[in-house]
C-alpha positions, 0 to 999 in steps of 0.5 A, spaced: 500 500 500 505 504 501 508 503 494 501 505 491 500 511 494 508 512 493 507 511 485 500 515 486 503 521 489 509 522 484 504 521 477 501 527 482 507 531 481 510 529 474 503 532 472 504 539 476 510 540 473 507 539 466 502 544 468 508 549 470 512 549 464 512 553 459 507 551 453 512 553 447 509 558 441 506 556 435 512 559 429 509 565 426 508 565 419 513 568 415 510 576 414 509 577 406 516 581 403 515 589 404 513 592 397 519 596 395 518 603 391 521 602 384 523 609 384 527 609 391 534 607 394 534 603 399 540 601 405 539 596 410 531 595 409 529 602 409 527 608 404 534 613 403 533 616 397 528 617 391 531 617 384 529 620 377 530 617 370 534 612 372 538 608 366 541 601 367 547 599 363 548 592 364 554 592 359 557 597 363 555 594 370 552 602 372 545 605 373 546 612 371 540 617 375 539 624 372 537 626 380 537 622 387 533 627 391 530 626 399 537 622 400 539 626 407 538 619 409 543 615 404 550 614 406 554 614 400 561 609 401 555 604 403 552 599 398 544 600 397 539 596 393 536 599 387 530 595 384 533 588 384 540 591 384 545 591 389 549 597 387 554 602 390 554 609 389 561 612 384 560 618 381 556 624 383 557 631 378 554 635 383 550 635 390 547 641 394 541 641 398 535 644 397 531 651 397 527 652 403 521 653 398 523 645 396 525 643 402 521 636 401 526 634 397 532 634 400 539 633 399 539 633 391 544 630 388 545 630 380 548 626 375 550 620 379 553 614 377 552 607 381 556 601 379 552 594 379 555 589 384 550 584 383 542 582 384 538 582 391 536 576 395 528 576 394 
């Protein structure tokens, strides 16, 4: 009797200490992929910079932008993704900042040149 009352109270204590651990979380499921502007520059996942009348080169491995404007945000020595590109800023033929009457647009660099490193994982 002694034995059964034993094995009764250690059951007792097995199912309270699986009562008191945590209950692991379901794996969320992945987030579907951010839509990214066609016009913009992106670094690490954020928005850096707008762009007008881009020009791919594939021959020449560059992009050529007429203008990037809003870009106070993008750091021209790193690498950044344009569309399906991963590309680094290597030319800029002129930089300033602009008008206070403009002054959603930004720092405004024009004639810029981007060479193409490679393509972006999707």
């Amino acid at each position: 009797m002694a034995m059964a009352l034993f094995r009764k109270n250690k059951q007792a204590k097995e199912s309270d200490q699986a009562a008191a651990r945590p209950k692991e979380a379901a794996p969320e499921a992945p987030s579907p992929p951010v839509e990214r502007e066609a016009d913009a520059i992106y670094q690490d996942g954020e928005l850096v910079a707008k762009v007008t009348n881009p020009e791919v080169d594939l021959e020449a491995k560059e992009i050529r932008f007429e203008e990037i404007y809003q870009s106070d945000r993008l750091l021209l020595p790193d690498q950044c993704e344009f569309q399906r590109y991963k590309v680094m800023v290597q030319r800029v033929a002129h930089a300033m900042k602009a008008e206070p009457v403009a002054a959603q647009k930004g720092r405004v660099l024009k004639g810029v040149v981007a060479e193409i490193l490679g393509y972006r994982e999707q």
